[in-house]
C-alpha positions, 0 to 999 in steps of 0.5 A, a space after each residue: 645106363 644106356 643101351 643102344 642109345 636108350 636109358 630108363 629115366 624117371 620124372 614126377 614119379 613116372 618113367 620111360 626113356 631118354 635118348 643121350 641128348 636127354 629128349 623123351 623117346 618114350 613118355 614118361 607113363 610107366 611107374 617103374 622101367 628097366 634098361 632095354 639091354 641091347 635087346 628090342 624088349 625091356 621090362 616096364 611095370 604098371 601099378 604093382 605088375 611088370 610086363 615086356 615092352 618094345 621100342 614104341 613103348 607099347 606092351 608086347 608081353 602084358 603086365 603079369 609078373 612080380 618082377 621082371 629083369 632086362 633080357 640077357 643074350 635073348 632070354 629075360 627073367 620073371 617071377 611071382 611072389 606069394 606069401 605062405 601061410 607061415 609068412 614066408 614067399 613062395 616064388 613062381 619062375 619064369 624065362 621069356 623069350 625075346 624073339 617069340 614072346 613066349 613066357 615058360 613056367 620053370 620050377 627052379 628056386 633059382 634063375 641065373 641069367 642066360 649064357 651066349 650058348 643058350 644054357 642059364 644055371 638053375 638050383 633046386 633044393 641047394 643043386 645046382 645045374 642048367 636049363 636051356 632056352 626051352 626051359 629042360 634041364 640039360 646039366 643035372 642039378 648036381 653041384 653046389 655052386 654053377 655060373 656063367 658058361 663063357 667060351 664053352 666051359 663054365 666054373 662050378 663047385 663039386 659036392 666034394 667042394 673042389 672046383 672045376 669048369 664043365 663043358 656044355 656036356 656037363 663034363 669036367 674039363 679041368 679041376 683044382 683041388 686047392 681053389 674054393 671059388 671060381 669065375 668064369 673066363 673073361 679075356 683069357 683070364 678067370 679069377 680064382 680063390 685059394 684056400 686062405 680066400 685070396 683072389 688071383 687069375 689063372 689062364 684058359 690052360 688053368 695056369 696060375 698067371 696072376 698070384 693070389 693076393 687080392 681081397 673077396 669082395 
């Protein structure tokens, strides 16, 4: 996809960027690239190790990571794999931060993407909380669902399995005793599942304005 007028573009088993006239602006030197995001840095792996490019196509963060993902409202995700001696892999996180460069070690099985107010959810040993940009856990992993806050409040699942918004404080906002999934809001409207797994949407005053009747997927 483009961004900012930029797509990762591949040819002869190489990769680098195109403009939307299809001209090469990066050349083609990498062995896999990723999108830039609206963001001045975007991941690019040589051999079998990603690091951080910018717009000139030089590294500014070195090849070093596993994986490496587009950053998101400022802060990118990274990780290491390592197989265990019993065959399974273990994974090293890792958020790297846009504007500074700097890479932070987190210790999390998990990493979602960043939120616009800085807070990104995290799950340790099946709980879910969030971490902001430094990497500290603000929100104690407590739940067993958590996703992306929008508008100040994000959707989780409580270990009672009722579903709920948090505010940045990690307090519950509104809560539904009769809903098993919950989204996060999008233009005044969040999607929800009832207890048959039926999708509607309910509006920023929790109330239902689109009924149940739609399919998981």
């Amino acid at each position: 996809q483009f961004s900012d007028g930029l797509a990762a573009a591949g040819k002869d088993g190489k990769y680098g960027y195109i403009d939307t006239k299809g001209n090469v602006v990066i050349e083609f030197k990498f062995d896999y690239t990723r999108s830039f995001n609206s963001s001045s840095i975007a991941p690019a792996r040589i051999g079998k190790q990603f690091g951080y490019i910018d717009k000139s196509g030089t590294f500014v963060i070195k090849p070093q990571f596993d994986t490496a993902y587009p950053v998101v409202n400022g802060i990118a995700r990274a990780a290491d794999a390592m197989m265990t001696k019993s065959g399974r892999y273990e994974y090293t996180r890792y958020i790297v931060n846009e504007k500074t460069r700097e890479v932070i070690e987190v210790d999390y099985d998990i990493v979602d993407d960043f939120g616009e107010n800085g807070l990104a959810p995290v799950c340790k040993f099946s709980k879910w909380g969030y971490i902001n940009t430094k990497g500290e856990e603000v929100i104690k992993c407590q739940f067993c669902e958590a996703g992306e806050f929008t508008n100040g409040i994000a959707p989780v699942i409580m270990r009672d399995k009722s579903c709920a918004y948090i505010d940045e404080n990690g307090e519950i906002v509104m809560q539904f005793e009769n809903f098993t999934k919950l989204g996060s809001f999008h233009n005044g409207l969040a999607w929800f599942a009832d207890k048959n797994d039926k999708v509607g949407y309910i509006n920023e005053k929790g109330e239902i304005v689109i009924e149940p009747q739609f399919e998981l997927y």
